[in-house]
N, C-alpha and C positions, 0 to 999 in steps of 0.2 A: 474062222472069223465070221461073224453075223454081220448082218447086210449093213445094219446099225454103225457097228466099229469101222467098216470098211468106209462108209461118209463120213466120218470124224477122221478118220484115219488122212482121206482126200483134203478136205478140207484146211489139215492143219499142215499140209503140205503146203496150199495156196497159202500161207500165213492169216486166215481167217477165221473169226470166231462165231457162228450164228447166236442172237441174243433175241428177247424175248421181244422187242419193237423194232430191231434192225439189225447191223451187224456192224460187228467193230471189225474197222479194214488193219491187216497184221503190218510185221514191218518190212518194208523192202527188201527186197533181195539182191545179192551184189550179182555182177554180172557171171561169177562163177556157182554160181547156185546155195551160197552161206550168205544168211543173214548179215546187216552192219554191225558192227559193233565188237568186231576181232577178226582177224587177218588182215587181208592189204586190202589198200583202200581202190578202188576202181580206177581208169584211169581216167584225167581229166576231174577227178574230185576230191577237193582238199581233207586231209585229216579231218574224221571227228563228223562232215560234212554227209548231208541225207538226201540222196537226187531223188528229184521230184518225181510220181509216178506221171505216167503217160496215161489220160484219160482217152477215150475212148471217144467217137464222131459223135456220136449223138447230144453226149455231156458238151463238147466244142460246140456243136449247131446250137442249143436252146443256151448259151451262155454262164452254162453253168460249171463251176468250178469244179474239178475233178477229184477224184479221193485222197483223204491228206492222211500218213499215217497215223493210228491212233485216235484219231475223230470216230466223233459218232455217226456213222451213215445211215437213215433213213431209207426202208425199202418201201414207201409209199407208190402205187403207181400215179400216174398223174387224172386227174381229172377231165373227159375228153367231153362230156353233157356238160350242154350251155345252163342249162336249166339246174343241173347238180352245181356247177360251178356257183350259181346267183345264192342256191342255196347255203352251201359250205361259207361264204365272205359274208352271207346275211347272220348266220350264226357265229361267225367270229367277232363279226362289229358289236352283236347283242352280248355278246358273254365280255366280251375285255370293256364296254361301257368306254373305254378312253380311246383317240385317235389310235388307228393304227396302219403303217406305216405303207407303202405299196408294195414293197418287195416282201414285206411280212404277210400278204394277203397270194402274192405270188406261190409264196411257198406253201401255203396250207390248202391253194388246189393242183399244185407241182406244173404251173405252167411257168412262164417269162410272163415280165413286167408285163408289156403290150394283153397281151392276153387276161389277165389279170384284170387292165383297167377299162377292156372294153367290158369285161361281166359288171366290174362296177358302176359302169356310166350304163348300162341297163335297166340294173337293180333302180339306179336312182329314178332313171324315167318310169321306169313299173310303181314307183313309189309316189310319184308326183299324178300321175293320172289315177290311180287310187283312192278312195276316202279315206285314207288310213293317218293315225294317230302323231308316227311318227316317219322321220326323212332322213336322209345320208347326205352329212353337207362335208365339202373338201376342204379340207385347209394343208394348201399347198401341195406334197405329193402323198400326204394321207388323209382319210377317211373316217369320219369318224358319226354314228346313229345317236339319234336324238330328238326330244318332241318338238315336233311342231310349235311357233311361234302365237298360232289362232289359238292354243288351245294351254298356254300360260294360266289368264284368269281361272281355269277349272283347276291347275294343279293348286292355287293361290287359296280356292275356297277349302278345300283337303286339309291344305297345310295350317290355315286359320281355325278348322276344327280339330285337329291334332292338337295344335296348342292349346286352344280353351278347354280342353280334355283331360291334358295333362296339369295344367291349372289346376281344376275340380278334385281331379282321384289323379294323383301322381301314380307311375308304373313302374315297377322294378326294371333297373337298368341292365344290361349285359355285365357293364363292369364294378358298379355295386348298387346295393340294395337301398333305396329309398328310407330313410328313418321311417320310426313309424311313429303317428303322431302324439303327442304328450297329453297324456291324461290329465282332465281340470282339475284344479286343488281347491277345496275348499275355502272362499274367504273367513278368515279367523272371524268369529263374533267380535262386535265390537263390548270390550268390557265399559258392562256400568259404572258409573264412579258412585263411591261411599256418601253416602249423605248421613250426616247426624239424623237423631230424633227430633232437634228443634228443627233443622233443615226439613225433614217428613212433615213436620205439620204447618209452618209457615214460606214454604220455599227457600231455593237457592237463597244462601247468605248474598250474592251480588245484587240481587231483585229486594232487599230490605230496606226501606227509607228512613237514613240517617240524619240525624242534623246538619245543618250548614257548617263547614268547620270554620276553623278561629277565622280564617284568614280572609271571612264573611263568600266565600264563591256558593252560588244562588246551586239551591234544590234542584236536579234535574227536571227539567217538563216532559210531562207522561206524554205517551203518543200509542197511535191505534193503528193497526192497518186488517184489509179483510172487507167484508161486508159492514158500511154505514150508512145510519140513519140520523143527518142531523138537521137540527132548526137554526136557522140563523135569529140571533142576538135581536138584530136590529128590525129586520123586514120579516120575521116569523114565518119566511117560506121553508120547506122543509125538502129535503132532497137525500134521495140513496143511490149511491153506489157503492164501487168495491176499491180497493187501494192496495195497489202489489209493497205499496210500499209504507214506512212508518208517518204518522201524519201526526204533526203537533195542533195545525187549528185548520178549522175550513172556511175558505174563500168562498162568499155567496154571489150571485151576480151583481146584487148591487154593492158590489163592492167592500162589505163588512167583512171582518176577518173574526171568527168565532175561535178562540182556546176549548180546546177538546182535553178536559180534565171529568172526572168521574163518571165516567160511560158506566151508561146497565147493560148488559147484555138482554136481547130482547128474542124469544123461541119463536117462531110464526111458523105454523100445521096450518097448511091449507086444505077445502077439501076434494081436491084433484088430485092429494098423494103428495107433494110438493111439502119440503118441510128446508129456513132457513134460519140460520143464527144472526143478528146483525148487533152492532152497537151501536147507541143513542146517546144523545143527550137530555131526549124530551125528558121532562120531568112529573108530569100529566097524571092523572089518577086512569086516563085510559085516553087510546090515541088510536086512529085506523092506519094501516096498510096497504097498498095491493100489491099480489102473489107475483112474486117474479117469471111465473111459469106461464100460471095462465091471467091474469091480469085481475083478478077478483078482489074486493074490498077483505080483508081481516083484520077483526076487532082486536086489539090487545086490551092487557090491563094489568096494573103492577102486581106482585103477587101480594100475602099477606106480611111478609117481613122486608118489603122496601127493596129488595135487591134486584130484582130482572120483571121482564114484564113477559108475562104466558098468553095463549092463546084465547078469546073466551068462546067456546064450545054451546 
């Protein structure tokens, strides 16, 4: 038999199994050297009933519960550097992010409580005389790493540029994919509408002046808006400006109210480049202007078939 079979061989005597992070403890043994679970039962222990193993002094001194059949036992030794100690409960606070508990910090450097929460009331004074980021604050009998309250407003500006980020260029999520954005559609042209031949040469049928009908209601009054040039009626002062809106007569300062019916349209080329359309009333074989731009006199004059007045050159 090889050295190998002869420790398994040992082993499975002690009812034990070695495994790969610890060892599974076997099952009892009755006081005549056979396992529970067939023959007589020991004395002093009821049918069916599993007596509890007897730990060991050391397991009794540090409080620690002794092996239970079947349980997973832990061959960790324990942790005996203060300074290892601070390190392993600093790495547990940082990796689990959520309070954790004191007997759970106990256990992950194999000492008791006491021992335990003097490394942790260490850590925290190492922490607080430090410049460092972050602090270990207690609630209750666990412990739990987290930033510093001075230094809120910096996580505040972070998180304010994440969002306006994601705003701008959304990112694909872990659990799904962002659409992606819809391509512009063209607006339809707008269709012309049909115009007859008569409508091409005289316009819209609506813009046609019809008679009064029977039931005598008066001809609509024409109105202008845009760039005007008019002379009042009564006091012959003459005034231009522009009108966003339609105007049937203009109000002069002193108070004449002029009907605004047959307006010419009037072309003014100035020669600073400046060129504008306005409508009148004057009716004048020639009138002046000055340039809206740059304030200069231009001459007009009606043309030769009566209808608008040009520039004269």
């Amino acid at each position: 038999m090889s050295k190998k079979d002869k420790v398994e061989a040992m082993e499975a005597a002690r009812g034990t199994v070695n495994t790969r992070t610890g060892k599974t403890v076997g099952a009892v043994k009755k006081s005549d050297g056979n396992a529970l679970g067939g023959g007589r039962n020991p004395a002093g222990t009821a049918p069916g009933a599993v007596k509890r193993p007897e730990g060991n002094a050391a397991d009794m001194a540090d409080g620690r519960e002794p092996a239970v059949p079947g349980q997973l036992e832990l061959s960790f030794p324990p942790t005996e550097n203060e300074k290892e100690q601070e390190a392993i409960i600093e790495a547990v606070l940082f990796t689990m992010g959520n309070s954790v508990e004191l007997r759970q910090l106990a256990a992950a450097i194999g000492q008791d409580q006491d021992v335990a929460r003097r490394a942790v009331e260490r850590l925290i004074k190492r922490y607080r005389s430090s410049k460092s980021g972050m602090e270990i604050t207690q609630l209750e009998d666990s412990y739990q790493m987290c930033t510093k309250a001075a230094y809120y407003e910096n996580l505040i500006r972070v998180a304010v540029q994440l969002a306006s980020s994601e705003d701008e260029a959304p990112h694909l999520s872990g659990l799904k994919c962002a659409d992606p954005p819809e391509e512009p559609r063209p607006e339809p042209e707008p269709q012309k509408p049909t115009r007859s031949r008569v409508e091409s040469m005289f316009g819209a049928r609506e813009t046609w002046s019809t008679p009064a009908a029977a039931g005598g209601r008066e001809e609509e009054q024409e109105s202008y808006k845009g760039f005007l040039f008019i002379r009042c009626e009564a006091c012959g002062k003459e005034k231009g400006y522009s009108s966003k809106y339609p105007l049937t007569f203009h109000k002069c300062d002193c108070g004449h109210r002029t009907d605004l019916h047959d307006l010419k349209p009037v072309h003014l080329y100035c020669k600073c480049g400046s060129k504008y359309k306005y409508m009148t009333n004057i009716s004048d074989p020639q009138f002046t202007m000055n340039c809206l731009s740059c304030g200069a006199p231009v001459d007009l004059e009606l043309n030769s078939r009566g209808t608008a007045y040009v520039t004269i050159w």
